[in-house]
C-alpha positions as CSV (number, residue, x, y, z in Angstrom):
1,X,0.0,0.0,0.0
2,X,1.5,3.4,-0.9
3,X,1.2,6.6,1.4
4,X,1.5,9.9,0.1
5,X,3.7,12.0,2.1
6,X,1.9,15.7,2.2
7,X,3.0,19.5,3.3
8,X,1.1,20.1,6.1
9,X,1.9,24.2,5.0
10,X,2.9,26.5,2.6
11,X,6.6,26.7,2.8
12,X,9.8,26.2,1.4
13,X,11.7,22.7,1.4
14,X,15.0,23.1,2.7
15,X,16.2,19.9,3.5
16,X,15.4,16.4,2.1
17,X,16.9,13.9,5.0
18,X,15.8,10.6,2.5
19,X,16.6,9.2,-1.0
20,X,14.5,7.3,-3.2
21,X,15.1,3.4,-2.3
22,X,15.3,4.0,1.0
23,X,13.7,2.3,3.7
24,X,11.9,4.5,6.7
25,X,10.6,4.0,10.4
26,X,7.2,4.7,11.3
27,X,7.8,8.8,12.1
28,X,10.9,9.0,10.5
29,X,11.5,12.7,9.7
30,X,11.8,12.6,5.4
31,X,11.6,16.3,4.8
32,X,12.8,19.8,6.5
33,X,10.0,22.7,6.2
34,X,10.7,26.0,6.7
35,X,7.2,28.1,6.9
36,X,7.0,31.5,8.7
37,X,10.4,31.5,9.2
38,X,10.2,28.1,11.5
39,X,11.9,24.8,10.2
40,X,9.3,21.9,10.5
41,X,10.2,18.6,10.5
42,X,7.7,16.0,8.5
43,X,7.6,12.7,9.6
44,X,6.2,9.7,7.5
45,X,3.4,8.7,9.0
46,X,4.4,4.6,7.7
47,X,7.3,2.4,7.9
48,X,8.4,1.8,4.2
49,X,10.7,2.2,1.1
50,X,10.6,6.0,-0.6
51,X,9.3,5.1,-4.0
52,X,9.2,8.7,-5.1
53,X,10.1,12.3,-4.2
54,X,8.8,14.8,-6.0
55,X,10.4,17.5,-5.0
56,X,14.3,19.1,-4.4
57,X,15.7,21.5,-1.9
58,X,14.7,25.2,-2.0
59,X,10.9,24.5,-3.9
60,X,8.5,26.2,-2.5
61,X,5.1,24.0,-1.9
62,X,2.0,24.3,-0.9
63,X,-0.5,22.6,1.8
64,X,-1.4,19.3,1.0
65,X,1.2,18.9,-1.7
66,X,2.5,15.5,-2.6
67,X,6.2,15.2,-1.6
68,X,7.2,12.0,-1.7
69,X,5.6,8.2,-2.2
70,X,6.4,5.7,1.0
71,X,5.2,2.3,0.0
């Protein structure tokens, strides 16, 4: 079963701690936020292998984006 990994706010990614392949814990911290000038860690909310990020250091994203793929 695959679980999309979401922003949970507008913001800009400025860290990606994972690579696709990789396997994850159960609220693992994938991703580095930074929104209102706060860095916000996002967890997966599954243990898993990333199947896909979709998105690099420095994008800007939006709530409920799709960042990455944990399946």
């Amino acid at each position: 079963m695959s679980m999309e990994i979401k922003a949970p706010m507008p913001g800009t990614i400025i860290q990606i701690l994972v690579q696709e392949g990789e396997t994850v814990a159960e609220m693992q911290e994938v991703a580095i936020l930074e929104a209102m000038k706060m860095e916000n860690a996002i967890p997966t909310t599954v243990a898993g292998t990333v199947k896909s990020i979709s998105i690099k250091e420095n994008d800007k994203v939006a709530t409920e984006q799709v960042l990455m793929v944990v399946e």
